[in-house]
N, C-alpha and C positions, 0 to 999 in steps of 0.2 A: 311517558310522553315528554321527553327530554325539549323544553322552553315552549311548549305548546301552551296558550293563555287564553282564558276565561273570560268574558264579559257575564257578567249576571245581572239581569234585567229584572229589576223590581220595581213597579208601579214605575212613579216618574223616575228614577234615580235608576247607577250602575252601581256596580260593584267589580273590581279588575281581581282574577285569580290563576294562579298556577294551576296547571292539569299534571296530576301526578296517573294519574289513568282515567282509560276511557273504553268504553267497549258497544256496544248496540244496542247493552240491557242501562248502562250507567256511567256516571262521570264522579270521579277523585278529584276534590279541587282544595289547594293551599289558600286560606285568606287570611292576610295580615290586614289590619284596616282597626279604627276607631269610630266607625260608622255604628248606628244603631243595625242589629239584626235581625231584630223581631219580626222585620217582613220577610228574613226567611222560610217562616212556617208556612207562607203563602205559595202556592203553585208559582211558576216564573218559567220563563224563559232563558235558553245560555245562548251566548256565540260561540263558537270555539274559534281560536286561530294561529294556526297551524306554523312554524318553524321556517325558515329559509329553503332548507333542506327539502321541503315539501311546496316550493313556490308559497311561500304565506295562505295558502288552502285557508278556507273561511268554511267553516258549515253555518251559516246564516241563527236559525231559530229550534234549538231542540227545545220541547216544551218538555219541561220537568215535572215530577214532585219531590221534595225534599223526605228523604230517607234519614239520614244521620248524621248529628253533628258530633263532635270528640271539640273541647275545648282546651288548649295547650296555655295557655296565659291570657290574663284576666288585664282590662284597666280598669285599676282601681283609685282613680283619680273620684269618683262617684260614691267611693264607698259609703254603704254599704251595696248601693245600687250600679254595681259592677257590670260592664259589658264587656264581652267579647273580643279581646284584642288579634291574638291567632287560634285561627280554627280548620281543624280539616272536616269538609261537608260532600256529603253523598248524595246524589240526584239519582233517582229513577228517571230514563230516558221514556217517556209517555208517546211521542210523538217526535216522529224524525220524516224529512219529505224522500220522497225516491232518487232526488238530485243528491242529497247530501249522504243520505244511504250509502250510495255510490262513491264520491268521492272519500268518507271514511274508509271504504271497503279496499280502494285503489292506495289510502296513505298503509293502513294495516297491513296489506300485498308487501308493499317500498321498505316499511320495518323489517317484515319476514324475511325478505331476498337480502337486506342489511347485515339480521343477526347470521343466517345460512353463511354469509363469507366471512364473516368474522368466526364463527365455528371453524370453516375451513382454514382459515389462516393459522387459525387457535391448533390446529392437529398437524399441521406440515412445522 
């Protein structure tokens, strides 16, 4: 999901992320941040928002659970009480509305028909 971007909505506070994929079951998301992220273990909510290329498409409120983190660098400005500097984190998609169903399913369509010509270009 080439500059498609994350909001991650925990209690009062955001969190802004890269979407490295996404699909109906789940969402890939880059976080670089110095935020605490212990409220990640909490259920939450995402925005997603969508690229140029796809009119800036918003899917409003997938509700999540958080699946897995992988932690890539640490700040250890706290040591030994170290947090989270970059992480890539995995949501199970729990809950998506029929509006947004939809408009995923129409950006997925716009990809496919994307890579099909660039295949075809790729063989002539």
């Amino acid at each position: 999901m080439p500059d498609a971007k994350a909001i991650i909505h925990i209690n009062n506070d955001t969190i802004d992320a890269d979407v490295i994929n996404m699909s109906l079951e789940g969402i890939l998301c880059d976080i670089t941040c110095t935020k605490s992220y212990n409220d990640l273990l909490n259920s939450t909510h995402i925005t997603v928002i969508f690229p140029l290329q796809f009119d800036n498409m918003q899917i409003k409120i997938l509700w999540c659970k958080l699946l897995r983190v992988n932690v890539f660098r640490w700040n250890e400005v706290y040591f030994p009480k170290c947090t989270p500097e970059h992480m890539r984190v995995v949501w199970q998609i729990i809950k998506i509305s029929d509006e947004d169903r939809e408009k995923f399913e129409e950006i997925c369509r716009k990809i496919q028909k994307e890579h099909k010509n660039i295949d075809e270009i790729k063989k002539h």
